[in-house]
ZALO-147550 format. One line per field, with one value per residue (C-alpha): x, y, z. Coordinates in nm, 2 decimals, always signed. Each point is the difference from the previous one (the first is absolute). Layout:
N
X (X / ...) $
Y (Y / ...) $
Z (Z / ...) $
//
This chain:
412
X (+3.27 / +0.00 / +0.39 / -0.09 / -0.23 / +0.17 / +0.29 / -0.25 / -0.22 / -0.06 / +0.02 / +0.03 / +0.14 / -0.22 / +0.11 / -0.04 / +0.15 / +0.27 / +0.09 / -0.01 / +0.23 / +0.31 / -0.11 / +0.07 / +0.20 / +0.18 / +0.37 / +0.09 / +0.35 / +0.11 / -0.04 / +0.15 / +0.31 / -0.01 / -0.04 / +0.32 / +0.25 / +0.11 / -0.04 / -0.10 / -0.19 / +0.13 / +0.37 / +0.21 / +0.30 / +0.22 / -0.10 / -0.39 / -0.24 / -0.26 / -0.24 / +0.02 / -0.38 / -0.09 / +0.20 / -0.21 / -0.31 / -0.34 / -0.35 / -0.35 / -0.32 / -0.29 / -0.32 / -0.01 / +0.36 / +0.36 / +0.27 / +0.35 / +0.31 / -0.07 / +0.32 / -0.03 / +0.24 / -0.04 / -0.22 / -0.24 / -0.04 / -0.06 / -0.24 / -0.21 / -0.01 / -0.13 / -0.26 / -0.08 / -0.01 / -0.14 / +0.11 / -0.14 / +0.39 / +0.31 / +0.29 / +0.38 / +0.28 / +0.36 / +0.17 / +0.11 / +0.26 / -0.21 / -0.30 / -0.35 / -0.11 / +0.25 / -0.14 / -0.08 / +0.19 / +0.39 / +0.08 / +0.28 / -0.31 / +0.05 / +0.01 / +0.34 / -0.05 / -0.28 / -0.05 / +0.08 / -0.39 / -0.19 / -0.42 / -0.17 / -0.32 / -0.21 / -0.19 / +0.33 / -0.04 / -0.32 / +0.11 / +0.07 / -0.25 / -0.27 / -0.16 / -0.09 / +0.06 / +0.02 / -0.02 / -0.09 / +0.28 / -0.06 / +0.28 / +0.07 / +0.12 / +0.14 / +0.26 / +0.14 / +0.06 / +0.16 / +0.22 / +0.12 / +0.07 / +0.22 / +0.20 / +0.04 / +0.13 / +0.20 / +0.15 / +0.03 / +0.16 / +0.20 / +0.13 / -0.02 / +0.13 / -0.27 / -0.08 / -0.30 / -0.29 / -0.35 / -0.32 / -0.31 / -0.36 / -0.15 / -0.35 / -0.21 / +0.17 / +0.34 / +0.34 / +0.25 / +0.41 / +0.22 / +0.34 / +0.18 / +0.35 / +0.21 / +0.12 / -0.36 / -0.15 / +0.26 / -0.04 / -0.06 / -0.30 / +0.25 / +0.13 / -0.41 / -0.05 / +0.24 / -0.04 / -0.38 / +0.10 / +0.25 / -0.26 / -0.29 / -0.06 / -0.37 / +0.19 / -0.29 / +0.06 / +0.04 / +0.14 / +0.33 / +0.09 / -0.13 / +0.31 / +0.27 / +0.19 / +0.11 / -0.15 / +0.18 / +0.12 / -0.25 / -0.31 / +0.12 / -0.01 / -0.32 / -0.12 / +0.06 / -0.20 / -0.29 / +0.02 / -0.16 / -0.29 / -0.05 / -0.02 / -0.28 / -0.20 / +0.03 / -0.18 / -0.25 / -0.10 / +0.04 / +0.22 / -0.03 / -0.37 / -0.08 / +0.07 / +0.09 / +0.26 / +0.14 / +0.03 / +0.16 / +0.26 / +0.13 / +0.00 / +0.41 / +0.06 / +0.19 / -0.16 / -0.33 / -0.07 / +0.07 / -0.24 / -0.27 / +0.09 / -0.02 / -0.32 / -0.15 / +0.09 / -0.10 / -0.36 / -0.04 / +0.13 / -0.08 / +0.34 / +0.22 / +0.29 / -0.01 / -0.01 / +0.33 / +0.17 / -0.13 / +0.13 / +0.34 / +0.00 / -0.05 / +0.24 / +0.30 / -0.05 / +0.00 / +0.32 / +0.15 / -0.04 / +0.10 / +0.29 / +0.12 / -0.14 / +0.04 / +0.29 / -0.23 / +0.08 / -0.16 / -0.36 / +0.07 / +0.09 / -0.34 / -0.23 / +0.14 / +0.00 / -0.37 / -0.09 / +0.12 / -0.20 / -0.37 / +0.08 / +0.11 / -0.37 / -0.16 / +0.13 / +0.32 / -0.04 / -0.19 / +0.08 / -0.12 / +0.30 / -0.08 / +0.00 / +0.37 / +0.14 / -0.02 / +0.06 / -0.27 / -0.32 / -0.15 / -0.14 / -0.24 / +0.12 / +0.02 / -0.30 / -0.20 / -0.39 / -0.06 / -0.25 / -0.23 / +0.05 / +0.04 / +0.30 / +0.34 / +0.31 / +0.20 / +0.36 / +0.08 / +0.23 / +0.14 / +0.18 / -0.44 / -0.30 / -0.23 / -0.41 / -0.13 / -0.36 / +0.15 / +0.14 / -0.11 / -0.29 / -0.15 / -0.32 / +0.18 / +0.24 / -0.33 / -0.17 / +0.33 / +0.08 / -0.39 / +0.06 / +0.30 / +0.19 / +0.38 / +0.15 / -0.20 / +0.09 / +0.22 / +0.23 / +0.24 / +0.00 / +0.12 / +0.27 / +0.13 / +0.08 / +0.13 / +0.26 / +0.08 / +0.10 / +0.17 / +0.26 / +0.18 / -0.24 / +0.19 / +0.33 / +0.30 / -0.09 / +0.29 / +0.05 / -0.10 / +0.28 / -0.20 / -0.30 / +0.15 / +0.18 / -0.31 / -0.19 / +0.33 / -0.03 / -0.36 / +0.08 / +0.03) $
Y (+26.56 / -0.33 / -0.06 / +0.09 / -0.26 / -0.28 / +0.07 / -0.03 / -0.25 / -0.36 / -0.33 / -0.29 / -0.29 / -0.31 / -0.37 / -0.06 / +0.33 / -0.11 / -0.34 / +0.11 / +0.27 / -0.26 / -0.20 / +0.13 / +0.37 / -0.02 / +0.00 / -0.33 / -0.05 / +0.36 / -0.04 / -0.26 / +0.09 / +0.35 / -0.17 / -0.25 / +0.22 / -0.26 / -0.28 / -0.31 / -0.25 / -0.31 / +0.12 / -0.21 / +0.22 / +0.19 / +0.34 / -0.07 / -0.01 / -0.23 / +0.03 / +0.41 / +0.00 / -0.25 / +0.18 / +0.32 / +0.09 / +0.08 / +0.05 / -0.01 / +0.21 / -0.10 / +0.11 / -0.21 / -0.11 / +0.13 / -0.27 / +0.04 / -0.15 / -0.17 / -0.13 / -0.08 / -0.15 / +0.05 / +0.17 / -0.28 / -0.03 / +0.44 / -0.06 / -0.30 / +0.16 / +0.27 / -0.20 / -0.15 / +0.27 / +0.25 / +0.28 / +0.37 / +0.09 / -0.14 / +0.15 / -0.10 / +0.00 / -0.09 / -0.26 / -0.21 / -0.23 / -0.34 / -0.05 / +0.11 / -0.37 / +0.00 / +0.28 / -0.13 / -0.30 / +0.21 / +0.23 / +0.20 / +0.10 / +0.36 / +0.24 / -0.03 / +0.32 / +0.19 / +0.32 / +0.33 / +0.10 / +0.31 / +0.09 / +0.31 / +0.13 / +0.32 / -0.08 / +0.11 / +0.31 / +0.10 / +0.27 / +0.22 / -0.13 / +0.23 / -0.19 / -0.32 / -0.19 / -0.38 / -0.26 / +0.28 / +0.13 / +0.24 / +0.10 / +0.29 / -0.18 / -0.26 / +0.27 / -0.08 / -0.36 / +0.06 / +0.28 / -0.27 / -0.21 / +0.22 / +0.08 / -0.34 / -0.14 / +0.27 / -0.08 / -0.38 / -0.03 / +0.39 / +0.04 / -0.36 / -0.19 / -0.25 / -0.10 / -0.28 / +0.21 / -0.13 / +0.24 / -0.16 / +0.13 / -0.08 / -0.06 / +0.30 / +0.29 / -0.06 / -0.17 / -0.24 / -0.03 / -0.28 / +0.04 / -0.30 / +0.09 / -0.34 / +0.25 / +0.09 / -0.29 / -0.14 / +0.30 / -0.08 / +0.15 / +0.24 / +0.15 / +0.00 / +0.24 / +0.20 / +0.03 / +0.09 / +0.28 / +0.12 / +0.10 / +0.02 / +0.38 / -0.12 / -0.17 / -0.16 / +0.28 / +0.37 / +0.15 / -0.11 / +0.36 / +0.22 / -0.09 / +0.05 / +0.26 / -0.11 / -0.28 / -0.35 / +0.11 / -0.31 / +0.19 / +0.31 / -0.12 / -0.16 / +0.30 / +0.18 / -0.25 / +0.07 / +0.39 / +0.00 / -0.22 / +0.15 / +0.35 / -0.18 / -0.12 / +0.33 / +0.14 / -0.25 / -0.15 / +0.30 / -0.21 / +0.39 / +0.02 / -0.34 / +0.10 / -0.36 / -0.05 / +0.40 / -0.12 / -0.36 / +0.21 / +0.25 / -0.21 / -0.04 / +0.38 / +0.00 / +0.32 / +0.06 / +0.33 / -0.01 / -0.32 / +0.22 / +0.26 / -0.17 / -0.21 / +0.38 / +0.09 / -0.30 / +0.05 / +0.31 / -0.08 / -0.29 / +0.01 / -0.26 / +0.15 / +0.33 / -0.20 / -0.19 / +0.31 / +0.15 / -0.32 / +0.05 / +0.34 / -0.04 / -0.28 / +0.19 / +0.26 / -0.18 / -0.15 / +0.27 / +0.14 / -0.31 / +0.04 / +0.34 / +0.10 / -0.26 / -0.25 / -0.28 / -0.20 / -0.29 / +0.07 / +0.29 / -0.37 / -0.15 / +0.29 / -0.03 / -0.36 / -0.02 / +0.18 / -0.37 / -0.18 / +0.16 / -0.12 / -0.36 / +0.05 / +0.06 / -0.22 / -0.24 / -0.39 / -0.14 / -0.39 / -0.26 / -0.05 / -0.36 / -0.14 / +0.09 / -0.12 / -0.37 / -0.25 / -0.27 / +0.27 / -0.06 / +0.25 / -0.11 / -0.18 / +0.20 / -0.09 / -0.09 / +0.13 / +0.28 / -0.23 / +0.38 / +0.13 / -0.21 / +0.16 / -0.21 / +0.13 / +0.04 / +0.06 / +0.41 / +0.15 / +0.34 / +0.17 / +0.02 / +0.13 / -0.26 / +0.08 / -0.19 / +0.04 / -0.19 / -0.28 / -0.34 / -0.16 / -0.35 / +0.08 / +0.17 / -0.29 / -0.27 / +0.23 / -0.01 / -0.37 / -0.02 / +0.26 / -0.22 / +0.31 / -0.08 / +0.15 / +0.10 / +0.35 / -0.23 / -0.04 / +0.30 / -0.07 / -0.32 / +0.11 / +0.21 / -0.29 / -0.19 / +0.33 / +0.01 / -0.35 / +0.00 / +0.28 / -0.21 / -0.12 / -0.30 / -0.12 / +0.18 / +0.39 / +0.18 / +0.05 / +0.36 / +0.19 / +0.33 / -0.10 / -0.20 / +0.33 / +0.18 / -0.25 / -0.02 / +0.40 / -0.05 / -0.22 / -0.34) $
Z (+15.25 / -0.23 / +0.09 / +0.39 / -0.01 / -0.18 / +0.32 / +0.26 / -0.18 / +0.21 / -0.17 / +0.14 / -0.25 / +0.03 / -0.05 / -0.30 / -0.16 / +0.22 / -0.12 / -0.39 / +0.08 / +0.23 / -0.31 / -0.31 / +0.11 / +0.32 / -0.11 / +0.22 / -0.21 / +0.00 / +0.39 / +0.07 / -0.18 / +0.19 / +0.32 / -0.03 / -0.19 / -0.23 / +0.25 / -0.17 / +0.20 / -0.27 / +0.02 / +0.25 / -0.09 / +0.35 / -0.03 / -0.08 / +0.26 / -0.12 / +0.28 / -0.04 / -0.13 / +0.29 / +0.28 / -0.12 / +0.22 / -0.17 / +0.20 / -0.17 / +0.15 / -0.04 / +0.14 / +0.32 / +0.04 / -0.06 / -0.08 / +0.07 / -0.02 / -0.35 / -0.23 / -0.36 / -0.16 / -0.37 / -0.26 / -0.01 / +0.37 / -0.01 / -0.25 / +0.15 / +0.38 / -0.24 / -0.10 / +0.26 / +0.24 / -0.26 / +0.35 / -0.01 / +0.07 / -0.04 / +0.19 / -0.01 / +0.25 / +0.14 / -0.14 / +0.32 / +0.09 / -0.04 / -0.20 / +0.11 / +0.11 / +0.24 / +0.20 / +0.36 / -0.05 / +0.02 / +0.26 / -0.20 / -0.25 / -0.10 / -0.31 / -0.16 / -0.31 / -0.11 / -0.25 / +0.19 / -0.03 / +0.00 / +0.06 / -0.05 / +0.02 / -0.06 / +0.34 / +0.20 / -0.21 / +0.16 / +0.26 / -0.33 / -0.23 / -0.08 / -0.30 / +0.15 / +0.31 / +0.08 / -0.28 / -0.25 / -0.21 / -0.32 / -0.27 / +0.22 / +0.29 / -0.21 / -0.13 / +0.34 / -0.06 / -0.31 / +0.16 / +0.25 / -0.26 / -0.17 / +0.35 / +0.11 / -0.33 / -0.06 / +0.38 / -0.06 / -0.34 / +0.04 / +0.31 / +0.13 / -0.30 / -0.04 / -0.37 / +0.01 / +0.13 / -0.03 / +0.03 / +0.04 / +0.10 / +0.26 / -0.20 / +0.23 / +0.10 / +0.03 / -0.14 / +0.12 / -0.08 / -0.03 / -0.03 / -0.11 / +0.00 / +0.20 / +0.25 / +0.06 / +0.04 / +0.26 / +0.19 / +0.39 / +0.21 / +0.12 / -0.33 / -0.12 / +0.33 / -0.11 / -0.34 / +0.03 / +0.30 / -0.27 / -0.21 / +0.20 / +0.15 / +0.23 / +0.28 / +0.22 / +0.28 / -0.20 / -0.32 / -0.07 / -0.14 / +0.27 / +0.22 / -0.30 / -0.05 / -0.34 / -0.25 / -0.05 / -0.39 / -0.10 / +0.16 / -0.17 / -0.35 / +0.10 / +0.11 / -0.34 / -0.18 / +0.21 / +0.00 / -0.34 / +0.16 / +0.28 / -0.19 / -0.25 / +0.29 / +0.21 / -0.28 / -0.14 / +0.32 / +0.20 / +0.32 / +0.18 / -0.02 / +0.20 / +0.38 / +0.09 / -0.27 / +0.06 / +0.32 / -0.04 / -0.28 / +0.26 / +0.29 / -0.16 / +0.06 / +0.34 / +0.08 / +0.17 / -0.07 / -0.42 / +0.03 / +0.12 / -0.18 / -0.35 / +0.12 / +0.00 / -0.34 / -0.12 / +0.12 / -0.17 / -0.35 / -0.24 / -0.18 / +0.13 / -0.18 / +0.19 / +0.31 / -0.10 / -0.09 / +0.35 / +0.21 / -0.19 / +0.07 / +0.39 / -0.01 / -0.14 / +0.16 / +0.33 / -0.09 / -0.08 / +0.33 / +0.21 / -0.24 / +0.04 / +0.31 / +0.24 / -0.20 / +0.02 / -0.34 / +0.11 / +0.09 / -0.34 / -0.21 / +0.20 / -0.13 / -0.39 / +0.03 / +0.08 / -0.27 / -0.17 / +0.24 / -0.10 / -0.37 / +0.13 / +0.26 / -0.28 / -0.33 / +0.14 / -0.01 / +0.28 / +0.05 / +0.16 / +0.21 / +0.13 / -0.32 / -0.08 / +0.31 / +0.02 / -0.26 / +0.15 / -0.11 / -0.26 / -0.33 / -0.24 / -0.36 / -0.30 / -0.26 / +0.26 / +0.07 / +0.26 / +0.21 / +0.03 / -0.31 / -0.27 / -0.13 / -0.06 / +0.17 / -0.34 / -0.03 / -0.08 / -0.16 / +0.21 / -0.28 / -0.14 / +0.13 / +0.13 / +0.01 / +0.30 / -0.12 / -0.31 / +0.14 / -0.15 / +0.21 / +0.01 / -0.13 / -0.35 / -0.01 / -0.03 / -0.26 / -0.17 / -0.01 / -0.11 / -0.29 / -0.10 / -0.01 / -0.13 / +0.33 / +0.31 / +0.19 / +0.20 / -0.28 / +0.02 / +0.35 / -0.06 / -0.24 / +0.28 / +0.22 / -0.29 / -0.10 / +0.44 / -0.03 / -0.23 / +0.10 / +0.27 / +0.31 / -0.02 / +0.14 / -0.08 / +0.11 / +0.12 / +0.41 / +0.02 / +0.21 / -0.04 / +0.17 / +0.26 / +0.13 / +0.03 / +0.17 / +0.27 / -0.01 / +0.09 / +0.32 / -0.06) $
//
């Protein structure tokens, strides 16, 4: 219950906590060079882009106001709007074809590269959440954000090639991705669209798997990292017991009367594994029948293949597709404060489990600096970014053939 509450719990950073924190923690250096792969802004040389930094768009919330369109063009500058702004949220986005004082003033004004990026949330989860509901989130349901973790690395490094990959969380109940990669980043609205649809199986209008006769072999290898977690959670959070999530995980079974059917088992019996085994049952048996009996392999390949769609209904990524698609939105900065909870949104590593409820917060980072502690909990975090940096976000990563083919596969 102590952890449950630390993920729900409200805090909202005040002013002053605020302005120690940009002061003495906030990593403005190790940002900076992030945000301009090797650019500098004192090198006149051909191939640097000295106004890289300044061409990059940063906004600042603040209680009252939101403030776009903001270029900065060197450490010192970060760190004194910083200062002087002291913002409850700092969020970063395109870098454009002139620098950020030219806006209104140029017609051609428009974002030239971005990171390909990626949001999700444990909110979008609710339809099959039993445990909690809204801004909530417990260790339970964070299993889910860790299982989509594991899936959509495993899909950007593996099968799309990419090699600079950063995990970030979001700082409440969810976690944010940057891939870095130069063919990422210069990827155009149109590629983003498809990428994100490649991966994404909650089109905005119906299940992307209830109309498939076979998987994409991408979603299949998905799907057999989230069998395990979909087994686990049948189990402990007993997904069959909860009418309105029984209902939302059939609803991919193309076949009305095994819905009801199952929906009727389920009410009588409290073991969510029986009613698994029950809906497989019905399914194969179904499909066996359309197979033999009337020579229909496609609606047979329909039936198995749902069976694949309940898992994904009940455990598969769930993104915030908007985010993904155009290069001019914008995503909150690593290492900054959640403006509601007080948490930072630190850099993760997805090879390790990450603890949500023991994420470093503002309030723990003040006592810390007032302990003198050698190294606050932000520290490892820190070293993270530190070890990502220095493995090659910078000028000179190779042009990935793999990843472009996939994305052309996808529809661009």
């Amino acid at each position: 219950m102590e952890e449950e509450k630390k993920l729900q719990g409200q805090y909202i950073p005040n002013e002053h906590e605020r302005r120690i924190y940009y002061k003495k923690l906030f990593p403005v250096e190790e940002l900076c060079a992030w945000l301009t792969y090797g650019n500098d802004p004192d090198d006149d040389s051909k191939d640097n882009d000295r106004d890289c930094l300044v061409k990059r768009e940063f906004s600042f919330t603040f209680e009252d106001a939101y403030l776009r369109y903001q270029g900065l063009p060197d450490v010192c500058r970060f760190r004194d709007a910083i200062a002087e702004y002291n913002p409850l949220s700092i969020n970063i986005g395109a870098c454009y074809n002139h620098p950020m004082n030219r806006k209104g003033s140029i017609q051609s004004f428009s974002p030239v590269w971005k990171e390909f990026v990626l949001d999700l949330d444990l909110s979008d989860y609710d339809p099959v959440r039993a445990c909690c509901s809204k801004e909530s989130s417990c260790s339970n349901c964070w299993s889910l954000m860790t299982t989509a973790i594991r899936c959509v690395h495993e899909i950007l490094t593996v099968t799309l090639g990419y090699e600079n990959v950063l995990w970030v969380y979001s700082g409440r109940r969810g976690v944010h991705c940057w891939v870095c990669d130069s063919n990422a980043r210069s990827l155009s609205d149109e590629g983003r669209t498809s990428l994100i649809r490649g991966m994404n199986l909650f089109p905005v209008e119906g299940n992307v798997l209830t109309d498939k006769e076979c998987l994409h072999p991408m979603i299949s290898r998905m799907i057999e990292h989230l069998q395990p977690v979909f087994l686990e959670r049948v189990k402990t959070q007993r997904l069959f017991s909860e009418p309105r999530i029984a209902e939302r995980l059939l609803s991919v079974v193309p076949s009305p009367e095994i819905r009801a059917s199952v929906l009727q088992f389920a009410s009588r019996t409290d073991d969510g594994l029986a009613v698994w085994a029950e809906l497989r049952r019905q399914v194969n048996e179904k499909a066996t029948f359309h197979l033999q009996d009337k020579g229909n392999e496609r609606m047979a390949n329909k039936l198995r293949s749902s069976l694949d769609g309940v898992i994904a209904e009940a455990t598969a990524p769930r993104f915030d597709v908007g985010v993904s698609t155009r290069k001019d939105h914008l995503l909150k900065s690593p290492f900054c404060v959640h403006p509601k909870t007080g948490r930072i949104c630190v850099p993760i590593d997805p090879t390790k489990p990450f603890d949500a409820a023991q994420a470093p917060t503002l309030p723990g980072l003040i006592q810390d600096l007032d302990a003198r502690k050698p190294e606050t909990t932000l520290g490892p975090y820190l070293r993270y970014f530190s070890e990502f940096l220095s493995n090659g976000v910078f000028p000179g990563l190779r042009k990935n053939k793999k990843s472009e083919r996939v994305i052309k596969f996808l529809g661009e």
